[in-house]
N, C-alpha and C positions, 0 to 999 in steps of 0.2 A: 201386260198381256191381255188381250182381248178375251171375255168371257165365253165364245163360241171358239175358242183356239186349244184345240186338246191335241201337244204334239209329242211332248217330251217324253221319255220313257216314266218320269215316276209320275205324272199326274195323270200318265193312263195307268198305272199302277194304284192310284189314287182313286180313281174312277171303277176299276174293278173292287177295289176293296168297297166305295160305298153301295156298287151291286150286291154284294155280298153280304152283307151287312144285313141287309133286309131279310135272309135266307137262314141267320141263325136264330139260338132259340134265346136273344135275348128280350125283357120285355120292352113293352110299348116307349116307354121315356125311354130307357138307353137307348135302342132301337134310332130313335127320333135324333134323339145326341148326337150320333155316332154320322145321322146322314148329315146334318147341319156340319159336321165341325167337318164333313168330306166336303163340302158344297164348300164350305171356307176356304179351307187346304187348295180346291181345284181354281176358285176365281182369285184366290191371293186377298178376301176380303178380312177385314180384322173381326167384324161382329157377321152373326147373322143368326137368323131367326126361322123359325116353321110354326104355322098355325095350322090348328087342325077343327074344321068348326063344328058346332054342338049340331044334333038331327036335324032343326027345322035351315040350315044352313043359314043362318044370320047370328050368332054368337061363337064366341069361341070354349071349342069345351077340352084345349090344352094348347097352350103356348109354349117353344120350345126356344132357349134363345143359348148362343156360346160369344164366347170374347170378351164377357161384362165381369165382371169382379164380384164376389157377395157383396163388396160394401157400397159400390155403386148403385148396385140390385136394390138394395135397402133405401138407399138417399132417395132413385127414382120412386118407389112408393109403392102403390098399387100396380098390379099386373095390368095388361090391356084389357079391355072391353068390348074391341071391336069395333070402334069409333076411330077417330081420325085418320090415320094414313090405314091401320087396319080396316076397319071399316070402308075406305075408298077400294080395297084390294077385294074385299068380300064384294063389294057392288060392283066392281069392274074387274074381274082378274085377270088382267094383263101384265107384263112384267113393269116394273117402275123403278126407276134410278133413282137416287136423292142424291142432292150434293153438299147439302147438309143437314144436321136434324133439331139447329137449336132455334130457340121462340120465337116463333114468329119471322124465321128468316126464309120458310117457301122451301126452295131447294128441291119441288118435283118437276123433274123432267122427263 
């Protein structure tokens, strides 16, 4: 399904529920959760992620991610910093596709 393709009745059900979402009184992290794991749910994507960046706009001052495991969480290590493909999104924010995310294999298109 194409990411600009909202026809069905539950992914516009889906789409109401992540408007929604934004309007109750939960906080800021579940808040963030809840739009990421909609944004999921609507492109049919396994992971995905939301940054939110610190005042002077070149850091990250909360990174929100779903579809990873804690023990995955843990293996990869350290959180982002705003460098590599974050960091290209903070300098350019345009949307970006990858096709894949492992070493050194490229995969931005």
């Amino acid at each position: 399904m194409p990411y600009d393709a909202i026809s069905a009745p539950e992914q516009l059900q889906a789409l109401l529920d992540a408007v929604l979402v934004v309007e109750t009184d939960l906080d800021l992290p579940s808040t963030l959760r809840r739009v990421v794991e909609a944004a999921c749910s609507l492109t049919g994507a396994r992971y995905g992620a939301l940054e939110l960046l610190d005042a002077s706009g070149h850091g990250l001052y909360q990174f929100v991610h779903v579809g990873i495991d804690a023990a995955t969480v843990d293996a990869i290590g350290h959180r982002p910093e705003g460098a590599g493909i974050l960091g290209t999104l903070i300098l350019d924010p345009e949307p970006l596709r990858l096709t894949g995310l492992r070493a050194g294999s490229g995969g931005v298109s």
